[in-house]
N, C-alpha and C positions, 0 to 999 in steps of 0.2 A: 504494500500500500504506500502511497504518496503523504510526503509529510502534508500538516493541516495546519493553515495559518489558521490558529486559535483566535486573536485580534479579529479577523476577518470575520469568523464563523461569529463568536460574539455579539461583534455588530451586528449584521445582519439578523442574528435572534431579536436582538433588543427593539429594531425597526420592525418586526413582524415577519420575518422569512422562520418557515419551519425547521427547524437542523437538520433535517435527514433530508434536503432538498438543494443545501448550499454546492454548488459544483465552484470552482473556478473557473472564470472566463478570459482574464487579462494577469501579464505580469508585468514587475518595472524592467526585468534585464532577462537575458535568454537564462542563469543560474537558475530566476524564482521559477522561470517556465518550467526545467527538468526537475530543479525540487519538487512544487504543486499540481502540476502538469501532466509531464511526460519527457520522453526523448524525444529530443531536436531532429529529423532525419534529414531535413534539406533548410538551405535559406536561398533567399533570392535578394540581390541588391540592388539598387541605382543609387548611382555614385557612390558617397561617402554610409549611406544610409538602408539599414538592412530593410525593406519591405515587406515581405512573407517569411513566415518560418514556417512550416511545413512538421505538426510534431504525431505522434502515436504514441499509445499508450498499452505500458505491459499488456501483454496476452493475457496472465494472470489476473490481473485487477479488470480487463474486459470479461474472461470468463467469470471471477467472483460475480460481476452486476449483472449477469444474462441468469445466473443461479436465481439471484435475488430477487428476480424480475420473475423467474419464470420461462423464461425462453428458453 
């Protein structure tokens, strides 16, 4: 499993998002991406400035949510 920004998840409690519903959607630097996220497999740049990163996430932790789901 991918670490959990706590901060994160908190907030979002406190505002009204259910816990068991918080995903990550944005990070500040490609690090928090693979910490929160997943692995990076591709980036794409223009110029100085990455535009796309491209990430997937463990088999594993895709398998765990298809269990938990049902699928």
């Amino acid at each position: 499993m991918k670490a959990i920004d706590e901060l994160a998840k908190a907030l979002a409690v406190r505002y009204g998002m259910p816990s068991d519903i918080h995903v990550p959607i944005a990070a500040r630097d490609k690090e928090s991406i693979e910490k929160y996220i997943g692995h990076i497999i591709s980036t794409f740049q223009n110029s100085s400035r990455t535009n796309v990163i491209v990430v997937t996430q463990d088999e594993s932790e895709m398998t765990l949510k298809n269990l938990q789901s049902g699928k």
